[in-house]
N, C-alpha and C positions, 0 to 999 in steps of 0.2 A: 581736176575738172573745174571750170571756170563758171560760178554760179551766176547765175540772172540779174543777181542782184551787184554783184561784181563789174559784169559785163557791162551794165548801165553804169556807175558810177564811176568805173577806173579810180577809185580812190586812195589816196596815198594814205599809210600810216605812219604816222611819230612814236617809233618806240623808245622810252625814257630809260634809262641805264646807269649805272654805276662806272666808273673808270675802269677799274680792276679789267685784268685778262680774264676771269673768270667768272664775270658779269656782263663783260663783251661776249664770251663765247657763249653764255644766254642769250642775250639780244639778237647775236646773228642764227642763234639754232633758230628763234622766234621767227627772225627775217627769213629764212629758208623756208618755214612753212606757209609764210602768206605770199613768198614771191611765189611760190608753185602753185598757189589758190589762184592767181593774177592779181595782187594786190600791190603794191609798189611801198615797202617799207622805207622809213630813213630813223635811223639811230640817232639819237640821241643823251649823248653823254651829265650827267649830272652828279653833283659834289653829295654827299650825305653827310652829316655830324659822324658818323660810324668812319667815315674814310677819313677825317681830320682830327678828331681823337684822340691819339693812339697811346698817349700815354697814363689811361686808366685803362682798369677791365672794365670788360660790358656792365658789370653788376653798379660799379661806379658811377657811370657816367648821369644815372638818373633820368634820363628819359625813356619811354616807351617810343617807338619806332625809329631806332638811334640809325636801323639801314632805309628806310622807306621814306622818312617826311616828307624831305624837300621832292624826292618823286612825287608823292602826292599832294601836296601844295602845287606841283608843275599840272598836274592831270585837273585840279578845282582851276587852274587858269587858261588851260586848255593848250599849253605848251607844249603835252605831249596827249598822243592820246590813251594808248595806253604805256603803266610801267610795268615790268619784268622784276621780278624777285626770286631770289631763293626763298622756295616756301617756306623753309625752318626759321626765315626770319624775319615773317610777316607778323606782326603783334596779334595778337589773339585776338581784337574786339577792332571791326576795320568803320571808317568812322563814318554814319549815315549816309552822306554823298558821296559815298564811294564804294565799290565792291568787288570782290574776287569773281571774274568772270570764266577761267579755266584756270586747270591745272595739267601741267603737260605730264607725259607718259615717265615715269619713277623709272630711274634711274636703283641699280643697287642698294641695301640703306645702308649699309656696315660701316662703322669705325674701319678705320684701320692706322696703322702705326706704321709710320714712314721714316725713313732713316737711311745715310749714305754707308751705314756699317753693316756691310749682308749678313753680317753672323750674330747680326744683335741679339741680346739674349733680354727678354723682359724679365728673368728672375735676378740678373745683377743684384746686390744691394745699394747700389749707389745710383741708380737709375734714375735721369730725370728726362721728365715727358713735357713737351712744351703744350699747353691749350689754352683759348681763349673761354673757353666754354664751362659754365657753371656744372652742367650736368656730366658732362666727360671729370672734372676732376673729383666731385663727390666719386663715382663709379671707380676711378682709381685707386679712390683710398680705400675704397671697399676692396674691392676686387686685384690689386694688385699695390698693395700697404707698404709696402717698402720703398717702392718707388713716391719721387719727388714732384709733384706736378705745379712748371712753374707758369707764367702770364707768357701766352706767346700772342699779339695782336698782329696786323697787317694782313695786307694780302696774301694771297699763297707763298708769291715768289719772294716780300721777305720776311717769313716765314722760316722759309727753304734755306734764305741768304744766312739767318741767325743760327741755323741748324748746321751750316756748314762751318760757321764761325765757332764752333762746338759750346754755344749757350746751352745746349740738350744735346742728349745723347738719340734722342729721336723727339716724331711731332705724332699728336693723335690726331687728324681731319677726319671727315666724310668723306668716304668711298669716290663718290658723286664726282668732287672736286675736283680728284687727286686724277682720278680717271678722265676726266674732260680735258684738264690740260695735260693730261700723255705722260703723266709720274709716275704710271704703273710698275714701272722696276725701280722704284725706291718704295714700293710697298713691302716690309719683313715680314707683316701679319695681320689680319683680316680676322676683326674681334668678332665674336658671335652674337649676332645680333638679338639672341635668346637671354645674354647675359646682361652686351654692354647695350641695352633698347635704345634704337635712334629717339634725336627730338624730332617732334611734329612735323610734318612734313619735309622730313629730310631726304634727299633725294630728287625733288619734283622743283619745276618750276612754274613759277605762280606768273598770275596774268591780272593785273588791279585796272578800274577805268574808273571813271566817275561813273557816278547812276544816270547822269542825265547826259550821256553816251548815247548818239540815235539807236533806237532803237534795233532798226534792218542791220545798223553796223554792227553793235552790239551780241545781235543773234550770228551773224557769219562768223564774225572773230572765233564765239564759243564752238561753232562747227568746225573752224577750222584748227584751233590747237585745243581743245581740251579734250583727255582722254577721262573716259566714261570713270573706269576700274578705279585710277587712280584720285578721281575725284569724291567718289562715293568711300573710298578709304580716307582721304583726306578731312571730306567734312565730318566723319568719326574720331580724329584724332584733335580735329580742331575744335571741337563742338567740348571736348574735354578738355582742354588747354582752357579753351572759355571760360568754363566754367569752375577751374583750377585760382581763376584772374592771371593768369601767368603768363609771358613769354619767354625770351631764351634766354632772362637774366634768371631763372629761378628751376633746380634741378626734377623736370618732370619729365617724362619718358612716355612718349606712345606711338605704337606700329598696328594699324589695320591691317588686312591684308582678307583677299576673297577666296574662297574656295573655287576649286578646279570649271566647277560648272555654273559660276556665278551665283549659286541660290545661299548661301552664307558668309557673313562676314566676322570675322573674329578680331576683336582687336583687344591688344595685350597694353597696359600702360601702368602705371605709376609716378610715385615720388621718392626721392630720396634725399634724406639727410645732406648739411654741407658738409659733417665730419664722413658721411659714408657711415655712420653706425645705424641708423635706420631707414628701412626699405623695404617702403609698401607696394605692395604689387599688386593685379589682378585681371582676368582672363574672361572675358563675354563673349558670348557669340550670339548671333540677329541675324533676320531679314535686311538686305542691302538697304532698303525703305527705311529702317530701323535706326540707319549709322547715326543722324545726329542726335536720337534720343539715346542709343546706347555709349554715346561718348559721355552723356550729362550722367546718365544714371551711373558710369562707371566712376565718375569725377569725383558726384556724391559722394561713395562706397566709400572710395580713399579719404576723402576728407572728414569722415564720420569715424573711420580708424585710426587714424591719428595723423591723417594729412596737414588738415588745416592749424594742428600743433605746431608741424612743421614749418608750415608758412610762417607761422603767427613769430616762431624763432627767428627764422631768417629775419624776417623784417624788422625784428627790433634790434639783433646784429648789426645791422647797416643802416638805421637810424640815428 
């Protein structure tokens, strides 16, 4: 349906994007939903430090929004209007002129373990798992110790190219990803999400603008891609992440999720060690109204139990 507001202005939108196939296939889910609003998108491709990189891990590289800047640098000059991101890799703290305006409908959140060997077996002893991911490899040393977790950077496909070159015996991605670009039959197993807890908004795709985004545009956009459920989950999990100081360089864990009839939200989150020896957990449940106080109150909890220990480690590791 074609708002009023639409109608009058036929306005075209510049959505800002990443190169990757799996940041294009954002952009165009994005573009499908405002050409069906009557909005006339145009893509727009843009470089990030995260795509140029690729020979440290994320935890190296030292900066905060290693996938996001130069998108948002593009949006304070008005080169695009709004950027598209993979939520899990929005920085925790987004910077005054600018703001997360939706979050589209969550996709799966599960880990899963991809591999061209169908009978892969994760108790091997010689098992190594490719990821780029701070908190995916702490969880491995926890939760499956024998195995090897080495640096896998790029895009999906190479990624997939190194895993065929037999660098890894398999990869651990997001669900999300693997399922978007149609890898589904190289998935061997589908970790449980009770176990291996996604990062912060994994799954969802994020919608950033500047603030000073007109306004009547600003209101349509949010009607047309943000989903209610997944937002009120989200600013629960981010609202914790905040107040963690953290993003995807530093091993913290958290999944919202609402109950059946909307009236509670429960969100499960933590932190864990880079050895995998320690893993703080903890489990709230609120009024939906509740999500971003119960994300801070839960941040608190951990970091009062020996979170901010944790941090306090990490950081001076990598100092």
């Amino acid at each position: 349906m074609v708002s009023e507001f639409v109608s009058k202005l036929k306005t075209s939108i510049r959505i800002g994007t990443r190169g990757s196939k799996l940041a294009l296939w954002q952009a165009h889910h994005v573009a499908d939903f405002l050409t069906a609003a009557g909005l006339s998108p145009e893509i727009v491709i843009i470089t990030t430090k995260g795509d140029v990189v690729l020979d440290r891990s994320l935890d190296k590289i030292g900066a905060k929004g290693v996938f996001t800047e130069e998108l948002e640098e593009s949006l304070r000059t008005g080169h695009i209007d709004i950027a598209v991101h993979s939520a899990k890799d929005v920085q925790s703290t987004i910077p005054a002129d600018l703001e997360l305006l939706a979050f589209m409908e969550r996709e799966r959140v599960n880990d899963v373990v991809v591999s061209f060997d169908a009978n892969l077996d994760l108790q091997r002893p010689d098992l190594v798992l490719g990821t780029s991911s701070t908190r995916r490899k702490a969880m491995l040393k926890r939760f499956l110790p024998h195995a090897t977790a080495a640096e896998a950077r790029g895009n999906l496909q190479t990624r997939l190219r190194k895993l065929e070159e037999g660098q890894y015996h398999a990869l651990v991605l997001a669900y999300a990803g693997v399922h978007r670009m149609e890898y589904d039959g190289l998935i061997r197993h589908i970790l449980p999400e009770t176990q291996f807890i996604p990062a912060t908004g994994q799954g969802s795709v994020a919608i950033e603008c500047a603030r000073n985004l007109e306004p009547a545009l600003k209101a349509e956009l949010h009607r047309i891609l943000d989903h209610a459920v997944t937002h009120v989950c989200l600013a629960a999990e981010r609202a914790f992440l905040r107040t963690m100081e953290g993003g995807c360089s530093i091993p913290s864990f958290a999944l919202a999720t609402l109950s059946p009839d909307g009236a509670t939200l429960q969100l499960h989150a933590g932190l864990i060690s880079l050895d995998g020896q320690q893993f703080i957990e903890e489990t709230r449940t609120a009024p939906p109204a509740e999500a971003e106080a119960t994300g801070v109150q839960l941040a608190e909890s951990i970091l009062a139990r020996g979170g901010q220990q944790i941090l306090d480690d990490i950081r001076r590791e990598r100092a």
